[in-house]
Short mmCIF file of the C-alpha atoms (twelve columns), coordinates in Angstrom:
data_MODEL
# 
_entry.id   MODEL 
# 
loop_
_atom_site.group_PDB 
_atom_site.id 
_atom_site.type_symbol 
_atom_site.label_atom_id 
_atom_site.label_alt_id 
_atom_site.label_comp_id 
_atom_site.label_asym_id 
_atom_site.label_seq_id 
_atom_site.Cartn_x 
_atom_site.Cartn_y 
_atom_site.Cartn_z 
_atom_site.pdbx_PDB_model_num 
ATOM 1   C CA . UNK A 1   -4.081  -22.936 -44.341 1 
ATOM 2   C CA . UNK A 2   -2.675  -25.859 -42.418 1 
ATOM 3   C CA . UNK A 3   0.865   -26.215 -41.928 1 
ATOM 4   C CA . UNK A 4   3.077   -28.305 -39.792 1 
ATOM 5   C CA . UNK A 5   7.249   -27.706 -39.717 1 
ATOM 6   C CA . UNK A 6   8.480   -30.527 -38.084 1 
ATOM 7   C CA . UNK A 7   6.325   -31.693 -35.641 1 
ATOM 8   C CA . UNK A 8   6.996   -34.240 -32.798 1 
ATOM 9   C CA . UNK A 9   4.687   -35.527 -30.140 1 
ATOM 10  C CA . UNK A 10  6.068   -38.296 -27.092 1 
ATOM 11  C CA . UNK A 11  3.735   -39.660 -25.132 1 
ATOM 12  C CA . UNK A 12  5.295   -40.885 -20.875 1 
ATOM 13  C CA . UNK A 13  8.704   -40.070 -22.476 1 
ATOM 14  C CA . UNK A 14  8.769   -43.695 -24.696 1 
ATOM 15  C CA . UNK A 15  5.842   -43.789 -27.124 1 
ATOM 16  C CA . UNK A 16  6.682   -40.823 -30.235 1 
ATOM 17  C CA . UNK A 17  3.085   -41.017 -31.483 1 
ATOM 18  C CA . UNK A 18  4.008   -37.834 -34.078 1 
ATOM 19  C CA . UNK A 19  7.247   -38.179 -35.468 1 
ATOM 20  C CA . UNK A 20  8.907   -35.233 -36.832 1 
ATOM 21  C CA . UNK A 21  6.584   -34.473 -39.366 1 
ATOM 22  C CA . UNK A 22  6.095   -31.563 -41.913 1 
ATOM 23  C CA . UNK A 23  3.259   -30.787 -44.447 1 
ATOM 24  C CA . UNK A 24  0.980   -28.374 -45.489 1 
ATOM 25  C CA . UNK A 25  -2.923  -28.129 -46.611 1 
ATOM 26  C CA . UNK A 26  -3.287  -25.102 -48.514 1 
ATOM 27  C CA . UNK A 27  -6.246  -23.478 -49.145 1 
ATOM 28  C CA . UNK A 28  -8.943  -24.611 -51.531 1 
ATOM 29  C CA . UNK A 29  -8.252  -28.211 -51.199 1 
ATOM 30  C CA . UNK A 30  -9.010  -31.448 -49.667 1 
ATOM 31  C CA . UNK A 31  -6.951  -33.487 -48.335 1 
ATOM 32  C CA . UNK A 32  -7.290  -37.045 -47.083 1 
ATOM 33  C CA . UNK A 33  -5.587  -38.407 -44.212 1 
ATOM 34  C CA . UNK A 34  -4.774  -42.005 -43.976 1 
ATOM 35  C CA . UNK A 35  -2.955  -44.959 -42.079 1 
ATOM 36  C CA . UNK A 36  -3.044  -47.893 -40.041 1 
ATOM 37  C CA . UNK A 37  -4.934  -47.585 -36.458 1 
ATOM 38  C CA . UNK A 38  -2.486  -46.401 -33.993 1 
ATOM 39  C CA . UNK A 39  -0.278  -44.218 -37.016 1 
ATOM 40  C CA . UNK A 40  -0.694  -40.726 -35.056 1 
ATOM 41  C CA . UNK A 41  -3.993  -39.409 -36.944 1 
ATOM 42  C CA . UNK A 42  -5.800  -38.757 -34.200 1 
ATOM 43  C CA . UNK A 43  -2.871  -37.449 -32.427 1 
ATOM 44  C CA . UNK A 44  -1.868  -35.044 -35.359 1 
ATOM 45  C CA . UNK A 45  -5.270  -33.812 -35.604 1 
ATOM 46  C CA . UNK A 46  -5.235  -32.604 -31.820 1 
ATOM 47  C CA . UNK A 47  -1.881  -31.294 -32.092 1 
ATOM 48  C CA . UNK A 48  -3.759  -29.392 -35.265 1 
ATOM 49  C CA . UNK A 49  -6.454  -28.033 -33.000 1 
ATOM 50  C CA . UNK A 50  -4.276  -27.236 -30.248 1 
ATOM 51  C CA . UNK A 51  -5.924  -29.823 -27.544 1 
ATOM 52  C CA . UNK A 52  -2.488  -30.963 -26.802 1 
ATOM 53  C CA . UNK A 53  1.034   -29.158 -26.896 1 
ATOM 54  C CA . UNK A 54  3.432   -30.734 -29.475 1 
ATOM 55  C CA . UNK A 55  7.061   -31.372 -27.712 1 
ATOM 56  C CA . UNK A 56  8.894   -29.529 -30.527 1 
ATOM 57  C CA . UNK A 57  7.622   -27.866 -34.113 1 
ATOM 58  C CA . UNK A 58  5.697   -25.361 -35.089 1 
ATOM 59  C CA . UNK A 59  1.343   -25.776 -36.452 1 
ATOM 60  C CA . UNK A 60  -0.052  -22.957 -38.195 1 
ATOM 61  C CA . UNK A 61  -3.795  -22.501 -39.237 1 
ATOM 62  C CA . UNK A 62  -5.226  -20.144 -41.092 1 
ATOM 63  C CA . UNK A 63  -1.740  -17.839 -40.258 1 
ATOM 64  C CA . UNK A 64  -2.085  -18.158 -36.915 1 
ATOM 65  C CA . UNK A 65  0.435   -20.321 -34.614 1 
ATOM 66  C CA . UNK A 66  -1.506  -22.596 -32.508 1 
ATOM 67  C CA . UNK A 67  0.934   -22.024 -29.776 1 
ATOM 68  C CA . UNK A 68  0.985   -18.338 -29.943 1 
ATOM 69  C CA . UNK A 69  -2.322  -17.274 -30.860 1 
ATOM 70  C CA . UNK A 70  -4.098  -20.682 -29.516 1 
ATOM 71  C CA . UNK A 71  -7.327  -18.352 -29.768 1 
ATOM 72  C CA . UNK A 72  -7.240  -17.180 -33.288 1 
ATOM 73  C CA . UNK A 73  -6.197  -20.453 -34.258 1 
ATOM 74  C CA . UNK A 74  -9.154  -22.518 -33.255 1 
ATOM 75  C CA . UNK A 75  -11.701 -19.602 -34.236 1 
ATOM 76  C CA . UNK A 76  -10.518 -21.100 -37.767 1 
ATOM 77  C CA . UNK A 77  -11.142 -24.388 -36.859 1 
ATOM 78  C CA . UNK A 78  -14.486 -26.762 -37.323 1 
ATOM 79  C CA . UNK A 79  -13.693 -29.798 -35.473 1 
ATOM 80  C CA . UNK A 80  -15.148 -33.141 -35.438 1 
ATOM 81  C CA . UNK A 81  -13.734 -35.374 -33.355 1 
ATOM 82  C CA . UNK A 82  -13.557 -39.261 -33.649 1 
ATOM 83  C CA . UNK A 83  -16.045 -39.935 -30.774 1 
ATOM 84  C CA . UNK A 84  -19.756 -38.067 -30.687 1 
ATOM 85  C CA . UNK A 85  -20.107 -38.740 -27.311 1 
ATOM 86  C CA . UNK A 86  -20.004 -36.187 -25.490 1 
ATOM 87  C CA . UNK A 87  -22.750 -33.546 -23.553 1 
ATOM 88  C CA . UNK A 88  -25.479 -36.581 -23.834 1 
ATOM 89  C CA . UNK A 89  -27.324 -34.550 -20.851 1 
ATOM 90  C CA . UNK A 90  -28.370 -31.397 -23.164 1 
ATOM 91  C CA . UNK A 91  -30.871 -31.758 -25.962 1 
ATOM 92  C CA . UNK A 92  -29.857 -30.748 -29.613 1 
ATOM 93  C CA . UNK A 93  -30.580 -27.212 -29.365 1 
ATOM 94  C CA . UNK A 94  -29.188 -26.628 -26.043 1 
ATOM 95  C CA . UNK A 95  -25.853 -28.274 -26.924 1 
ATOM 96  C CA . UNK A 96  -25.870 -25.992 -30.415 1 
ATOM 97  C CA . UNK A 97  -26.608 -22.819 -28.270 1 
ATOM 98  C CA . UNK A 98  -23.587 -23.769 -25.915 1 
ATOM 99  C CA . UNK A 99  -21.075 -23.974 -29.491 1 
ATOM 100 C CA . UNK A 100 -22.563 -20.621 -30.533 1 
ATOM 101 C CA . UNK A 101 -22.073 -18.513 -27.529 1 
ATOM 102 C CA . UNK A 102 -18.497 -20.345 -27.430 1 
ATOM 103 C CA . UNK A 103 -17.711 -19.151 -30.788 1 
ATOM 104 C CA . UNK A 104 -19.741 -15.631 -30.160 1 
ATOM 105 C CA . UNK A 105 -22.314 -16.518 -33.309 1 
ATOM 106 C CA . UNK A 106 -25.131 -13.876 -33.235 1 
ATOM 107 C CA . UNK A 107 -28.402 -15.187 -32.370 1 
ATOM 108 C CA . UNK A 108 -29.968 -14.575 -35.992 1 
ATOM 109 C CA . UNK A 109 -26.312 -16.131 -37.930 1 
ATOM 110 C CA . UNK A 110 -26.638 -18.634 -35.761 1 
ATOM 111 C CA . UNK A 111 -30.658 -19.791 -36.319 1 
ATOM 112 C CA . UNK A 112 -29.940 -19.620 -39.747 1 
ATOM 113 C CA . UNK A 113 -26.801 -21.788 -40.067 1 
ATOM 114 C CA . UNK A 114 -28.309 -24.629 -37.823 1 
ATOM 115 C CA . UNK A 115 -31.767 -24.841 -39.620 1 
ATOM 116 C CA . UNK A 116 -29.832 -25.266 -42.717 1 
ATOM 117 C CA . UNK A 117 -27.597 -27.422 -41.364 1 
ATOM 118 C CA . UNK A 118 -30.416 -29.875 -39.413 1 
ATOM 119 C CA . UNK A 119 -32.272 -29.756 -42.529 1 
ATOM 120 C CA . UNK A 120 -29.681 -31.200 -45.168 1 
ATOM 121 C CA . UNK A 121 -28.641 -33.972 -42.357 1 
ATOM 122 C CA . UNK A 122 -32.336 -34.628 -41.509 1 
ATOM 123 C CA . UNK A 123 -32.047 -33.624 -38.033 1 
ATOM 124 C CA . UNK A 124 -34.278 -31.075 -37.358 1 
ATOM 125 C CA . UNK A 125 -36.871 -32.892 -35.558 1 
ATOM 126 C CA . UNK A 126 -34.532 -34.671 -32.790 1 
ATOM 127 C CA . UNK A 127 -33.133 -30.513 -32.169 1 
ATOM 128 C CA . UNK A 128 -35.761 -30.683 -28.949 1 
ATOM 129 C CA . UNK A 129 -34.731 -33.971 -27.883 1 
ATOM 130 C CA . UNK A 130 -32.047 -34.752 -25.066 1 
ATOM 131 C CA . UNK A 131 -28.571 -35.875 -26.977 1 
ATOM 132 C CA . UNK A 132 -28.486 -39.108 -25.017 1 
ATOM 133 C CA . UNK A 133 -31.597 -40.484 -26.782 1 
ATOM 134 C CA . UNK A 134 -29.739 -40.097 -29.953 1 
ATOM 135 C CA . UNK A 135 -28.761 -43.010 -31.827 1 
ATOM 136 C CA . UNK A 136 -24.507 -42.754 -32.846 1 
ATOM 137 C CA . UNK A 137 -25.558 -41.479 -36.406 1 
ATOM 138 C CA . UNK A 138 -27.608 -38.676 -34.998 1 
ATOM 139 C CA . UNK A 139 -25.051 -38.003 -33.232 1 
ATOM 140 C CA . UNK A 140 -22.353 -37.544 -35.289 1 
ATOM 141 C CA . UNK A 141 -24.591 -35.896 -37.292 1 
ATOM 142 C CA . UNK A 142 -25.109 -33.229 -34.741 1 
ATOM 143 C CA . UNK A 143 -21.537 -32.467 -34.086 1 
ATOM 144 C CA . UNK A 144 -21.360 -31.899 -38.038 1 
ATOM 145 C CA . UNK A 145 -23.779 -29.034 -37.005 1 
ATOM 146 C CA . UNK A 146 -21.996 -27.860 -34.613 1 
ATOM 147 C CA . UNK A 147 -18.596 -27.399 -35.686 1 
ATOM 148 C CA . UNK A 148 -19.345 -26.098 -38.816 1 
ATOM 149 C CA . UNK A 149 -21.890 -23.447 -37.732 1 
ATOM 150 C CA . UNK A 150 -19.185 -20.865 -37.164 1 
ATOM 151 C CA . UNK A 151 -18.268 -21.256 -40.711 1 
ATOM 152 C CA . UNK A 152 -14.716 -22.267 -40.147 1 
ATOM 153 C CA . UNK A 153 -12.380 -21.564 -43.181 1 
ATOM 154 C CA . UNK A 154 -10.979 -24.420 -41.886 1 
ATOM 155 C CA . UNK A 155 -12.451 -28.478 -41.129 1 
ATOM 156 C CA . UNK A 156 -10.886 -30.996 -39.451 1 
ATOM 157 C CA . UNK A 157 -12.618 -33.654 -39.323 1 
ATOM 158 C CA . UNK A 158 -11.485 -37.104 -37.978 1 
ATOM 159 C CA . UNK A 159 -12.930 -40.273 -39.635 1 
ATOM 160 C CA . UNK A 160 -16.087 -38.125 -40.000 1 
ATOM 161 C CA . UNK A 161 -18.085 -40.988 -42.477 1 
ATOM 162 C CA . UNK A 162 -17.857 -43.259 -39.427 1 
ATOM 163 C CA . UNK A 163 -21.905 -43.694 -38.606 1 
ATOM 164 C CA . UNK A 164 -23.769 -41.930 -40.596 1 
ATOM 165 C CA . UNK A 165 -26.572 -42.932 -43.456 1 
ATOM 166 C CA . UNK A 166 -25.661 -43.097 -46.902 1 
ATOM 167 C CA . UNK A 167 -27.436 -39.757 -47.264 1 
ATOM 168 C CA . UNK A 168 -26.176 -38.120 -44.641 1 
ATOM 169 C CA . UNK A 169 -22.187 -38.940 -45.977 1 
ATOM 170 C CA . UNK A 170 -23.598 -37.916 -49.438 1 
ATOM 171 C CA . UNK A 171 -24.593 -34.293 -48.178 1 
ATOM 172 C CA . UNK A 172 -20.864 -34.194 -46.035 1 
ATOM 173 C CA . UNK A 173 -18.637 -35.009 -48.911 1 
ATOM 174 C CA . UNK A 174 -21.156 -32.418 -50.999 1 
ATOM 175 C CA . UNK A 175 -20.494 -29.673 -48.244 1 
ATOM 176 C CA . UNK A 176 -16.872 -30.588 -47.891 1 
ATOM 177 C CA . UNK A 177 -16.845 -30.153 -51.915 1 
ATOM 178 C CA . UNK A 178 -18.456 -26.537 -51.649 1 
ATOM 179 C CA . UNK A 179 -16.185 -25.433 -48.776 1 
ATOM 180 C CA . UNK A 180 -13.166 -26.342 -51.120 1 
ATOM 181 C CA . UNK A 181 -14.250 -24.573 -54.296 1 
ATOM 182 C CA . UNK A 182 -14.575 -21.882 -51.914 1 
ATOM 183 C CA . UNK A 183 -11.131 -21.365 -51.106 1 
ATOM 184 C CA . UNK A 184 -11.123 -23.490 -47.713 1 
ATOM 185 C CA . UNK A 185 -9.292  -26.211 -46.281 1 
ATOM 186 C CA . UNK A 186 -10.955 -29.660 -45.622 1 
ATOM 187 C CA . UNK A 187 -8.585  -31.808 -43.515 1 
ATOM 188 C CA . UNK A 188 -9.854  -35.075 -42.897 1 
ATOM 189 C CA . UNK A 189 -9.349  -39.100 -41.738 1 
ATOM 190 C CA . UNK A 190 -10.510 -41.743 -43.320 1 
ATOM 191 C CA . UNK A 191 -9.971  -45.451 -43.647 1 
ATOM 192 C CA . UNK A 192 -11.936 -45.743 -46.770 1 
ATOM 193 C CA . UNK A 193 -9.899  -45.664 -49.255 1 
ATOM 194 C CA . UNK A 194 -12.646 -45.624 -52.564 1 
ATOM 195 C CA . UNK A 195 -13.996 -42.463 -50.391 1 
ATOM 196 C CA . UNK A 196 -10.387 -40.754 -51.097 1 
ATOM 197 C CA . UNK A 197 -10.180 -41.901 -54.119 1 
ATOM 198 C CA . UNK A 198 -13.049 -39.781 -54.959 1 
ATOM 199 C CA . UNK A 199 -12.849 -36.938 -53.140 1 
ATOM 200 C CA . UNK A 200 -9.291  -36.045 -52.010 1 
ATOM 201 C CA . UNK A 201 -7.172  -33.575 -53.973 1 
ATOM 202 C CA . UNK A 202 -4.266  -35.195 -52.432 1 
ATOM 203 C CA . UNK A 203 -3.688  -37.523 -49.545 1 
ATOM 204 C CA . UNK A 204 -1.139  -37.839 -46.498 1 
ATOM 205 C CA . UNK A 205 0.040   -41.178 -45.716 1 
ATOM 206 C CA . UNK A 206 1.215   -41.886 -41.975 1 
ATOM 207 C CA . UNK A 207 2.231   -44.441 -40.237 1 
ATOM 208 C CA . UNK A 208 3.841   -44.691 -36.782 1 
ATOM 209 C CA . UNK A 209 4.345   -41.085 -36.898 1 
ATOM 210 C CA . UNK A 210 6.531   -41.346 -39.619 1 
ATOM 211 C CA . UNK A 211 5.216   -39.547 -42.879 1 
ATOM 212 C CA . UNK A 212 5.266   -42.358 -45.672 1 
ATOM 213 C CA . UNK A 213 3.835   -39.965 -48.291 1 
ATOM 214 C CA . UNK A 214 1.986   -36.408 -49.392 1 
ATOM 215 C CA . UNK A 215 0.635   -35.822 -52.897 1 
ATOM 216 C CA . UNK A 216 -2.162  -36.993 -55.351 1 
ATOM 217 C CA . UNK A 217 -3.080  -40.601 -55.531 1 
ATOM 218 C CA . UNK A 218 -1.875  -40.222 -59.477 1 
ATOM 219 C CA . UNK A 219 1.446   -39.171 -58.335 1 
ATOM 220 C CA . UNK A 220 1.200   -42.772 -56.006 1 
ATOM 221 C CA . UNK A 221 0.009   -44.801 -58.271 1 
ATOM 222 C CA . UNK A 222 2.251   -43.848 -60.769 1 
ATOM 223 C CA . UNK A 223 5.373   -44.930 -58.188 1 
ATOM 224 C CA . UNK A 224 3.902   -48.455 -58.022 1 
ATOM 225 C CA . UNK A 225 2.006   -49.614 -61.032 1 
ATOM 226 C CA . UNK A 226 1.693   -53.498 -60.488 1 
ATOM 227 C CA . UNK A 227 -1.982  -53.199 -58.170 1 
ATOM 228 C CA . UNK A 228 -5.167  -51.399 -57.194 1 
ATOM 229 C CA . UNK A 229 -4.956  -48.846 -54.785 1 
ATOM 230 C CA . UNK A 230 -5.902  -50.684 -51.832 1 
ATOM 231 C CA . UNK A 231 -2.519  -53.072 -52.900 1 
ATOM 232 C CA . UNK A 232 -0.174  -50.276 -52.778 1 
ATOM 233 C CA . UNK A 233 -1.433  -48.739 -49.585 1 
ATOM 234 C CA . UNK A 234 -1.608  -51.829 -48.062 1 
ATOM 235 C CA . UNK A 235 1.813   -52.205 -49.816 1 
ATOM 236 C CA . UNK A 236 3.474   -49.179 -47.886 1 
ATOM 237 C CA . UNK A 237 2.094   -49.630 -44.616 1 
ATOM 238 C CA . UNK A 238 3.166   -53.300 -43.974 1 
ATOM 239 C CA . UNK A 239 6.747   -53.062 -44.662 1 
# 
């Protein structure tokens, strides 16, 4: 549902952030995205979700070419991005209503999906309140709600742990879970490696914009046998 044929993205002509990269997500799983700070995750993921133009390759999602059919493309998309703050001014409902009429949810779809959502992240209350008196947690919680209320086939969702209560991560990786066995795609960044240990079908390795590695941790462990996890990565990043 994801796919990327050699992608490259410069930044003022001297820093190659994304560096000719290719991979796919198919459908179904979940894949875990990791590297160092500054390794081109966040860039990939907005080259993903067509907020900036890669210099050369091609991105599909969900068969759609981001370049082509930007539209389609990020109708398929729920996307969290690595920073909540944003539209501080609105309250929670008034923020939600704005992502539904974007995305053309009916009024009755659209009541339904966010008192479901509010009510497994706890966040129904603080729905009347203005965003800015939100602490971080609440609102990263809140733009969980809101990109998933479409009911994207596809969730991309960058360093989306980063804030939130133990319960609230519990429900996320439970609803990222449920949108897999449904035949979805669940893209994500993480720096917490136990968390991708556990969850990930596979993971993509990146630093520098250079792909270091795609496939299941087993397949990576089994390369390099002498240490834990955290070892190897650490391991493959450094040299």
């Amino acid at each position: 549902m994801i796919k990327l044929e050699n992608v490259t993205k410069t930044y003022n002509k001297t820093v190659r952030a994304v560096d000719d990269i290719s991979f796919e997500v198919k459908g179904g799983e979940i894949v875990g995205f990791i590297g160092p700070n500054g390794s081109g995750k966040t860039t990939t993921m907005k080259l993903i979700t067509g907020i900036i133009k890669a210099d050369v390759g091609k991105i599909t999602v969900n068969g759609f070419n981001v370049r082509k059919e930007p539209i389609k493309a990020k109708e398929s998309i729920g996307y969290i991005a690595d920073s909540p703050d944003m539209f501080l001014r609105l309250k929670g409902t008034e923020f939600l209503d704005l992502i539904g009429d974007i995305y053309h949810v009916p009024t009755d779809k659209r009541r339904e999906r966010i008192s479901t959502l509010a009510e497994r992240f706890e966040l129904t209350e603080a729905l009347s309140s203005p965003m800015m008196s939100y602490s971080h947690g609440m609102r990263q919680k809140i733009m969980v709600v809101a990109a998933l209320m479409h009911n994207p086939p596809v969730w991309i969702l960058d360093e989306p742990m980063v804030g939130l209560d133990p319960k609230s991560a519990f429900e996320l990786k439970q609803m990222m879970r449920e949108h897999a066995k449904a035949g979805n795609t669940v893209f994500f960044s993480t720096h917490v490696l136990e968390v991708a240990e556990k969850l990930c079908d596979k993971v993509i390795i990146i630093k520098k914009g250079h792909l270091l590695f795609d496939g299941k941790l087993e397949e990576l462990e089994a390369k390099n046998q002498n240490g834990s996890l955290e070892e190897i990565f650490l391991e493959l990043t450094e040299k």
